[in-house]
C-alpha positions as CSV (number, residue, x, y, z in Angstrom):
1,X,36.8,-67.9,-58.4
2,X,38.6,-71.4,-58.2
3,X,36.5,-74.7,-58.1
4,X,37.2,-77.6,-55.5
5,X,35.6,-80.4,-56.7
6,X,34.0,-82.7,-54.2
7,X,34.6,-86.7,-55.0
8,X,32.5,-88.3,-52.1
9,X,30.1,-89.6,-54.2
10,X,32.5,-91.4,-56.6
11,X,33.3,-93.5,-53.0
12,X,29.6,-93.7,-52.5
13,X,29.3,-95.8,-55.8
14,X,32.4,-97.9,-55.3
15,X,31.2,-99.1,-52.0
16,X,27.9,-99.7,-52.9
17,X,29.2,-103.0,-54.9
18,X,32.8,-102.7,-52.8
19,X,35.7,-103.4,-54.7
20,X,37.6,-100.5,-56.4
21,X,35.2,-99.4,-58.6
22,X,34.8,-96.5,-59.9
23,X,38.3,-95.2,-58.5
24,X,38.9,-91.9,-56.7
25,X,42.4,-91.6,-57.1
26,X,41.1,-91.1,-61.0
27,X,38.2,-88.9,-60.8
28,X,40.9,-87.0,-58.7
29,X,43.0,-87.3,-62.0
30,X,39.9,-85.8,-64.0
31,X,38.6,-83.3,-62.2
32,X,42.5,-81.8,-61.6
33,X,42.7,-82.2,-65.6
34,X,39.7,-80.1,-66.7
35,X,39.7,-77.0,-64.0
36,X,39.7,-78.5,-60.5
37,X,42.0,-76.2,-58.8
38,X,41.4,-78.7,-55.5
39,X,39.9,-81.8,-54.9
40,X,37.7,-82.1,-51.9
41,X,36.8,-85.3,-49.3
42,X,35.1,-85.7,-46.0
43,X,35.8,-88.0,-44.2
44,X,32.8,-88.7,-41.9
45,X,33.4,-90.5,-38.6
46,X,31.4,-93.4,-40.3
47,X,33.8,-93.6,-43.4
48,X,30.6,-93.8,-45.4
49,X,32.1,-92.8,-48.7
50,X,35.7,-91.7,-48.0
51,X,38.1,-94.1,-46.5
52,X,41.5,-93.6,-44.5
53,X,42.8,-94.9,-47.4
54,X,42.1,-92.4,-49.8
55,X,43.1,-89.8,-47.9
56,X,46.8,-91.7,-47.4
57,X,46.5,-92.3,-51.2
58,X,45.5,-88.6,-53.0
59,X,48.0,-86.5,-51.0
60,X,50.4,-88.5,-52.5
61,X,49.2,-88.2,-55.8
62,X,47.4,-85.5,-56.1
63,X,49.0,-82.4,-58.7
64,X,46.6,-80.2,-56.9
65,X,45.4,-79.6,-53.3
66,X,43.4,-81.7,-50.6
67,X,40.7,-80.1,-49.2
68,X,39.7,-82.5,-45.9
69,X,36.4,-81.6,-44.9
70,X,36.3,-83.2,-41.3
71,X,34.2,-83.3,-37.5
72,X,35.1,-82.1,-34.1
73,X,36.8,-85.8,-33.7
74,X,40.2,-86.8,-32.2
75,X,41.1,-89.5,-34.5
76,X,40.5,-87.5,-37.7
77,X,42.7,-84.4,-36.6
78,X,45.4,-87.3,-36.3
79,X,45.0,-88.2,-39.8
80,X,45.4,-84.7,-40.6
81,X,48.1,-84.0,-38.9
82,X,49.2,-86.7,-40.0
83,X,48.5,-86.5,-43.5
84,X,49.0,-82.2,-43.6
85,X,46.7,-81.7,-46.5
86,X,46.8,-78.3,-48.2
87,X,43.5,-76.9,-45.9
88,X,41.1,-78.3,-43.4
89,X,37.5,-77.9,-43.5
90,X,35.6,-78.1,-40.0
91,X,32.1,-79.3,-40.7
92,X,29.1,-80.7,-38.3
93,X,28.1,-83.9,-38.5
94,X,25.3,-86.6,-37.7
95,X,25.6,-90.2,-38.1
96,X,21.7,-89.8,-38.9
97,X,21.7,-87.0,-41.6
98,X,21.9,-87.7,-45.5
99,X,24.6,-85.0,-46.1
100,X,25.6,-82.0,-44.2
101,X,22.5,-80.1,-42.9
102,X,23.6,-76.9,-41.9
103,X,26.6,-74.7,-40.6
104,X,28.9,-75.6,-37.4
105,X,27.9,-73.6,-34.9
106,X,30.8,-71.3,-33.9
107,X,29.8,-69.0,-32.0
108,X,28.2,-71.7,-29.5
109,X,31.5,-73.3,-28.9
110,X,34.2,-70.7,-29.3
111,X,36.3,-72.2,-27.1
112,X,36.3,-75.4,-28.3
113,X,36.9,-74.9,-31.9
114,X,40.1,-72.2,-30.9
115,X,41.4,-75.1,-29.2
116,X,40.8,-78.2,-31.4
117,X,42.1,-75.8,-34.5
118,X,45.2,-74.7,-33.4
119,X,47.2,-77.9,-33.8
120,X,46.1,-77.5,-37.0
121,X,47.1,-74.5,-37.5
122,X,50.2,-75.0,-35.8
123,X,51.2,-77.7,-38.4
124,X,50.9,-74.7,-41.5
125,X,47.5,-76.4,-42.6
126,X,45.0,-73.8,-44.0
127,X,41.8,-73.9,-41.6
128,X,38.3,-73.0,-42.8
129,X,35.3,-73.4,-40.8
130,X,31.6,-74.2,-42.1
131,X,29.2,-71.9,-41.1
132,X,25.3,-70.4,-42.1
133,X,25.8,-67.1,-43.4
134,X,24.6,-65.6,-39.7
135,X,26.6,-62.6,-38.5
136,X,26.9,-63.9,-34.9
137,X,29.0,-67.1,-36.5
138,X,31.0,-65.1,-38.7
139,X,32.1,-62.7,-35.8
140,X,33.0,-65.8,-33.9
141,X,34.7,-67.5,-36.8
142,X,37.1,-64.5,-36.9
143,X,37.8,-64.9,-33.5
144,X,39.7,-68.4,-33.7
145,X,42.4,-67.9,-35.6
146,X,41.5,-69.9,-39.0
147,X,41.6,-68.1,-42.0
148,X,38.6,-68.7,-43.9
149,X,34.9,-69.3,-43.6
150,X,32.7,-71.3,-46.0
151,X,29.7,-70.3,-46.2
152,X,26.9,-72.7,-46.5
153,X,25.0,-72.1,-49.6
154,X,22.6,-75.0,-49.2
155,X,19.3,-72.5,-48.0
156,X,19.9,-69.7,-51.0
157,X,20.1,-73.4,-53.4
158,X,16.6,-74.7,-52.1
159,X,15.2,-71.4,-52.3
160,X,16.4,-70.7,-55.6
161,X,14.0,-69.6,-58.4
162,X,11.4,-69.0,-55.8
163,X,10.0,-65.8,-53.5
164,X,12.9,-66.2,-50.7
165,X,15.7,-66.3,-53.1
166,X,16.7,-62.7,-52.9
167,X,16.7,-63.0,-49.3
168,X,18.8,-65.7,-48.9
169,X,21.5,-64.8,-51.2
170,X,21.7,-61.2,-49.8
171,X,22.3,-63.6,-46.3
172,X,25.1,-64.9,-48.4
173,X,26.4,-61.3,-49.8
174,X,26.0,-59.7,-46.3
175,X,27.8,-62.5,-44.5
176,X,30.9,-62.4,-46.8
177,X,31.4,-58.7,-46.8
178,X,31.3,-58.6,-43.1
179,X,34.0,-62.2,-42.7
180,X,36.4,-60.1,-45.2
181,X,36.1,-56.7,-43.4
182,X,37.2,-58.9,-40.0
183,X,39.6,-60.4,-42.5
184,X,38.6,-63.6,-42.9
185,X,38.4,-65.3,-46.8
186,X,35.6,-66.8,-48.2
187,X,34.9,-69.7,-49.9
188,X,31.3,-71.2,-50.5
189,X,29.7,-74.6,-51.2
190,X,26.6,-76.9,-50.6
191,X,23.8,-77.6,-53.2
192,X,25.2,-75.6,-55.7
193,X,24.4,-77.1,-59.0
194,X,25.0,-75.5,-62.8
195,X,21.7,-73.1,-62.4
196,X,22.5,-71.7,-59.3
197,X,25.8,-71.2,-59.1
198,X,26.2,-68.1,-61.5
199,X,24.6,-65.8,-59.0
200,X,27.6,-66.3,-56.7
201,X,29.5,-64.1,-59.7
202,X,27.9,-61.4,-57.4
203,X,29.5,-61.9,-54.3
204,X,32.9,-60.0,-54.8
205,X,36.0,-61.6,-53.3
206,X,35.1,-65.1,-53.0
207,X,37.8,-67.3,-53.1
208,X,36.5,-70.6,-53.8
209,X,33.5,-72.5,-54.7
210,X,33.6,-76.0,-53.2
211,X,31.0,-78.6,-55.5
212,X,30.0,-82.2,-55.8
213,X,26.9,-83.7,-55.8
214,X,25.5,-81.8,-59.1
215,X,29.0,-82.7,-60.8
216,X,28.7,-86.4,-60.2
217,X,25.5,-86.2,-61.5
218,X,26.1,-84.9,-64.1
219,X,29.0,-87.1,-65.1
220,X,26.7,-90.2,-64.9
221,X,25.3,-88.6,-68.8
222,X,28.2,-86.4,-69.8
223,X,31.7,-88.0,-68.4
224,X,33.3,-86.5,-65.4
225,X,35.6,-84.7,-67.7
226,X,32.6,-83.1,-68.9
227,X,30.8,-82.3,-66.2
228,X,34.1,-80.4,-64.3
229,X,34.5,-78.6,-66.8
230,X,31.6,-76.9,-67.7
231,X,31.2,-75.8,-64.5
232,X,34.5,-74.5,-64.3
233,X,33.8,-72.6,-66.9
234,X,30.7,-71.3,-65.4
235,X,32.7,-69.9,-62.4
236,X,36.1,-69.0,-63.7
């Protein structure tokens, strides 16, 4: 598995003070120098964390990939196609929510996510839609034309280490056996932190695991450095 390290929350500290501090552009630097096979941003329609900016700024520099997690918005599919990073990431959002609740729901607007994708698509850029590991979103996820899914991990994370664990990750297992055999890749991501994430070993044929929050977190005792690569080597 490859790991796409999310840098949000390294934008979520500079703007809390404003200014340039801590920098992106060089956590981008660290995480791509200790295992970071992508780096990861969403930029929300509130620019909470990520600015225009730093999008413009780490495709030029980056030595890896950009992964743009992005809304169902008009002016942020300009920037991408625009910007053409690597892949795109289609992901619901809520001015109201603390992070991303759940999975883009798919199947309930079929036709509006074929459509909005395929300039996308059209301009080479790798697509992947966010979705729960539900069967009905997976079947309509194959239907649009992107290539992957990622699957929201964020229920199997809460409910790890307790009674509905086993259910939730066979939701997970189930969900990416049935994208691959409609031939769709998988990737995974949300609330996956250094206990967790070994159990995704036993999903076979995931592509990607796409991780953040736990990594910053982490950094704040170990160093970035650190932190990437540890869990790197928990996945590779």
């Amino acid at each position: 598995m490859l790991l796409g390290v999310n840098i949000d929350h390294v934008a979520t500290l500079r703007n809390a003070r404003g200014g340039i501090e801590p920098s992106v552009m060089e956590a981008a630097r660290i995480a791509e120098e200790n295992g970071a096979t992508s780096i990861t941003t969403h930029l929300r329609e509130d620019r909470r964390h990520i600015k225009d900016e730093d999008v413009y700024t780490l495709i030029k520099t980056l030595k890896t990939q950009l992964n743009l997690e992005m809304a169902m918005t008009d002016d942020i599919q300009k920037i991408a196609l625009e910007i053409r990073p690597h892949s795109i990431c289609l992901v619901p959002e809520k001015r109201q929510e603390i992070t991303t609740e759940g999975g883009l729901d798919v199947a309930g607007q079929l036709d509006r996510v074929t459509e909005f994708i395929k300039p996308l698509l059209d301009a080479g850029i790798i697509v992947s839609l966010f979705i729960d590991p539900d069967e009905n979103q997976v079947k309509a996820s194959a239907k649009t034309g992107a290539q992957f899914i990622e699957m929201h991990t964020g229920t199997y994370s809460e409910a790890f280490g307790t009674a509905n664990e086993e259910q939730e990750f066979l939701n997970l297992k189930n969900a990416a056996k049935l994208a691959q055999s409609l031939g769709l890749k998988v990737n995974a991501g949300h609330g996956l932190n250094y206990e967790n994430v070994k159990r995704m070993h036993e999903i076979p044929g995931l592509v990607e695991l796409n991780i953040g929050h736990s990594i910053i977190s982490r950094a704040v005792f170990t160093g970035l450095g650190e932190a990437v690569k540890k869990m790197h080597d928990l996945i590779k």
